[in-house]
C-alpha positions, 0 to 999 in steps of 0.5 A: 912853550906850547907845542904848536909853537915848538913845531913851527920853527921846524914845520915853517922851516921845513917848509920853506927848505924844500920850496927853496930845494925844488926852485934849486933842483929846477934850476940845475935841471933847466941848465942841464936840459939847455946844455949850459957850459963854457959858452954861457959861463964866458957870456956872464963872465964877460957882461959882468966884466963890462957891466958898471954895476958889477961890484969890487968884489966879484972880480975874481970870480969873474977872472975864473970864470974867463979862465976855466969856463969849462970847469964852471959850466959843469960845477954851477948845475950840478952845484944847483942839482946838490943844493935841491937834493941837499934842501928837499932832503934836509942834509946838512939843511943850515950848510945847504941853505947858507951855500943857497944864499951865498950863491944867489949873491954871487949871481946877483953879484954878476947881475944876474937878476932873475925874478924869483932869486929874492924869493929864494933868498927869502926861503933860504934865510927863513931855512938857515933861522928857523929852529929845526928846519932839517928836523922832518927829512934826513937829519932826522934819522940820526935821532931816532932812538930804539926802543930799549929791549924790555929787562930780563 
């Protein structure tokens, strides 16, 4: 393997786990800046519970969500902020960006269909398949090694 082709895997990775951790950190932002909370939680939790589209599966999360709207409006920005911090870092990349998918589904699930969820979607499988997409950011420092101390 030629090693333009070995720094692909991690530089287009790379690449996209940090687009996809602004668009997140962005996210968890704008809700904090809004003061999201319980009212907007009961708001989609109520539009999915009327909504046709809304999928078999989303129910209990909807169920939740009328529950403990409090707790959900603190949990979903500060989940967006982690997730952004976690990405344009590269912490636990292949997690970070496995939870990203798996939330934007979620959001999608309760029709929530913002234009730029396909987009992170997308930035997000290309940072969970890439080979060594975490390899330029935190994870790194775990592998870099001392030089070994010169003999006697």
């Amino acid at each position: 393997m030629t090693r333009g082709a070995a720094l692909a895997g991690p530089v287009l990775g790379g690449a996209a786990r940090v687009a996809v951790g602004v668009l997140w950190l962005l996210e968890g932002i704008e809700k904090y800046r809004a003061g999201f909370g319980a009212s907007d939680i009961l708001l989609v939790a109520d539009g999915a519970a009327r909504n046709p589209r809304t999928p078999w599966w989303f129910g209990p999360l909807d169920a939740g969500m009328q529950a403990f709207p409090a707790l959900f409006g603190l949990v979903i920005p500060a989940l967006e902020v982690l997730l952004g911090v976690a990405l344009i870092t590269g912490l636990l990349t292949r997690l970070a960006a496995l939870v990203s998918i798996a939330t934007l589904m979620l959001y999608w699930g309760s029709d929530q269909l913002v234009d730029q969820y396909p987009v992170m979607v997308l930035l997000s499988a290309v940072a969970l398949a890439a080979p060594g997409a975490g390899r330029y950011g935190v994870g790194m420092l775990g592998r870099i090694r001392k030089p070994a101390a010169p003999a006697s």
